[in-house]
N, C-alpha and C positions, 0 to 999 in steps of 0.2 A: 325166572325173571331176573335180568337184573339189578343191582339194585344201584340209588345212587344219592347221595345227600339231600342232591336239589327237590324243591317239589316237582312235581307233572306241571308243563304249559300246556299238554292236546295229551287227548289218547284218540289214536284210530282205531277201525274197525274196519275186518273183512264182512261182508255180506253174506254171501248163499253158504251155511252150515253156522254162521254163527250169529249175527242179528236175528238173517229171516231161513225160514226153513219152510219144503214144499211140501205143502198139506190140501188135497194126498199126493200119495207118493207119486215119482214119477212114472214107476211102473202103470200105476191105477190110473193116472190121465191119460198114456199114452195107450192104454189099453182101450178104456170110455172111446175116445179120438177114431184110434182104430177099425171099433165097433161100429161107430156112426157112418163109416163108409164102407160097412161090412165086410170088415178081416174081424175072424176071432182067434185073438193071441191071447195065451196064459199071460199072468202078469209075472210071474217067475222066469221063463223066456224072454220078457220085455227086460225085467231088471238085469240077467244075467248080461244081456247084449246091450243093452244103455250103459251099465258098468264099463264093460271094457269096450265100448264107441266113445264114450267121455274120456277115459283115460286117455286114449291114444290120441283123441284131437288137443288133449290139453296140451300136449307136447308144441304143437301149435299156441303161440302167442296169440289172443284176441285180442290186437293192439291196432285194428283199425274199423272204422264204420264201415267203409267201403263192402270190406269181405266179411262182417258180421254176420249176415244173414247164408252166406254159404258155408261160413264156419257152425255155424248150426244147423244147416240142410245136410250135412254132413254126416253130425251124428245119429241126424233121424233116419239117412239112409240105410247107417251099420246098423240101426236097432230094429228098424221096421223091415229092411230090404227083403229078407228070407219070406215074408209073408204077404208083403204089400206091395200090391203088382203097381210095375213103374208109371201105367198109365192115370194111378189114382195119386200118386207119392204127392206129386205138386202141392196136391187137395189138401192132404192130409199134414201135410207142412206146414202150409198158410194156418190152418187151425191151430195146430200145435202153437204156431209162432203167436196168434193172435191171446188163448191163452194162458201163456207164460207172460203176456205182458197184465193180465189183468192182478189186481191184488186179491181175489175171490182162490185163488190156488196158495198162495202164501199163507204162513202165519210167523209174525215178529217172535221171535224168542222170549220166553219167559223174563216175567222181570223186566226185561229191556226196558221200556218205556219209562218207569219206575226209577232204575239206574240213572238214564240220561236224564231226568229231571234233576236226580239228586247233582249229579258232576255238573250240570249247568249252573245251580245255586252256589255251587262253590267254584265257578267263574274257571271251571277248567274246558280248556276249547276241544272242540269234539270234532274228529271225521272221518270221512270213510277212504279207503284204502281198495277198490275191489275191483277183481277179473271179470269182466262182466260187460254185456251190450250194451245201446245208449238208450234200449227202454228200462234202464235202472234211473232214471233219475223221474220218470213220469211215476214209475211203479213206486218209488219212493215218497212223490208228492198224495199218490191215489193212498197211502197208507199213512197218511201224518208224519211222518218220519224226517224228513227234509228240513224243518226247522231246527230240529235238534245240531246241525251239523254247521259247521265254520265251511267247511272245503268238502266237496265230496267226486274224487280222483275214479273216472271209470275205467277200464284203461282202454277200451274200444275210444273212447274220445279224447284220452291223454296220448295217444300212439305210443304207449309201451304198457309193460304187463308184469306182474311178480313175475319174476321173483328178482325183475330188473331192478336196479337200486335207483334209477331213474324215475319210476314214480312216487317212491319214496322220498324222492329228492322235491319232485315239484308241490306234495302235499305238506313238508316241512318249510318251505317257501312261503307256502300260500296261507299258512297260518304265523307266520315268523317265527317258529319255535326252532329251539335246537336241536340236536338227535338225543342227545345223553338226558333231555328231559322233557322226551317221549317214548310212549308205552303204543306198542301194538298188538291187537288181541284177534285173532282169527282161528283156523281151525287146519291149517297147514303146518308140516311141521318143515317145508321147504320153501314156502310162500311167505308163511305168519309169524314162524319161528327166526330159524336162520335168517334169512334176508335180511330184516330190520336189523338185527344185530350186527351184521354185516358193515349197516351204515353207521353203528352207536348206538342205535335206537333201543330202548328195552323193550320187550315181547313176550307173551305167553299165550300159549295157546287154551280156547276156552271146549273144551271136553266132557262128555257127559259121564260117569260112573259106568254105563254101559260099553262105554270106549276104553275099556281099560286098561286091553292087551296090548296098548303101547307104552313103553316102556318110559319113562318121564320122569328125571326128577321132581319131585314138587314144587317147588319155584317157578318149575317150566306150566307148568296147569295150573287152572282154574277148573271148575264143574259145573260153576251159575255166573249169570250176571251178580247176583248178588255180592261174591267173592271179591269182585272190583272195587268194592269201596273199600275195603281191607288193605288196598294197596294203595290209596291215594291220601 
């Protein structure tokens, strides 16, 4: 992180790996999903090909509604294709889509909730930062979460996307803060790290002890939300 005299005015937040995390996995829904239109795929198969169908579409900016939903049909084609014939895929789409919007598959990060209460009592403005469709902000409100936030930047509905310095720019706008005193916390180390810094912005990435084979100075990580208040 870097550091810097001033207090914090905002700290943001990336979303999927570091507020909220999918529970269960993605393997095990898309497998449940599957099942219900009778494909049986191992869930080690589902994860191996959702891995690298996510990777390659992230290359792909999510920086419009329009093509949201086919930027997602997308990687359910690379995950499921080999086994889920094309005539049911539609089906089996629209399910998947309908739950990932629900908050019954999510669970908020430890702590979280806890955190954001404390920085809101000490009057520092909160928001999110995140790569993600525009049922992030229903999925936000279905889980309480949406109060805690000043700005909250999707980049499907901001039309742009980390690790552009453009949406960084519009949620340092929208809270009036400056870059040099704000803090960005996600779980990219080319999204959540880099980029912000790019603009001025201090950043660190929030990592679990499990994660540990990457390689990070300690300034650069945290472990918990708890660690945040240690910085502020």
């Amino acid at each position: 992180m870097n550091s810097s005299s001033k207090p914090l005015q905002v700290i943001f937040f990336d979303v999927g790996g570091t507020l909220l995390h999918p529970q269960p996995s993605v393997a095990e829904v898309y497998q449940r999903v599957a099942q219900e239109h009778g494909f049986e795929i191992s869930s080690g198969e589902i994860r191996k090909q959702f891995r690298q169908a996510f990777q390659q579409q992230s290359k792909i900016p999510l920086d419009s509604v329009a093509r949201e939903v086919s930027w997602w049909r997308t990687i359910v084609d690379n995950t499921l294709g080999s086994w889920v014939d094309e005539s049911a895929m539609e089906s089996v789409f629209r399910d998947l889509w309908t739950v990932y919007a629900s908050p019954k598959v999510w669970r908020i990060a430890e702590d979280a909730i806890a955190v954001l209460e404390t920085l809101k009592n000490r009057e520092i403005k909160l928001g999110i930062i995140s790569n993600w469709d525009s049922r992030l902000l229903s999925l936000l409100d279905s889980l309480a979460l949406s109060r805690y936030f000043d700005t909250i930047q999707v980049s499907a509905l901001a039309g742009v996307a980390k690790p552009d310095p453009r949406i960084f720019e519009k949620a340092l706008n929208a809270v009036r803060a400056s870059a040099e005193r704000s803090l960005h916390v996600g779980d990219s180390v080319e999204n959540d790290l880099l980029a912000p810094r790019k603009m001025g912005m201090q950043s660190v990435l929030l990592r679990s002890s499990s994660e540990g084979s990457l390689s990070l100075a300690n300034e650069d990580r945290i472990h918990s939300f708890r660690e945040l208040l240690d910085l502020v």
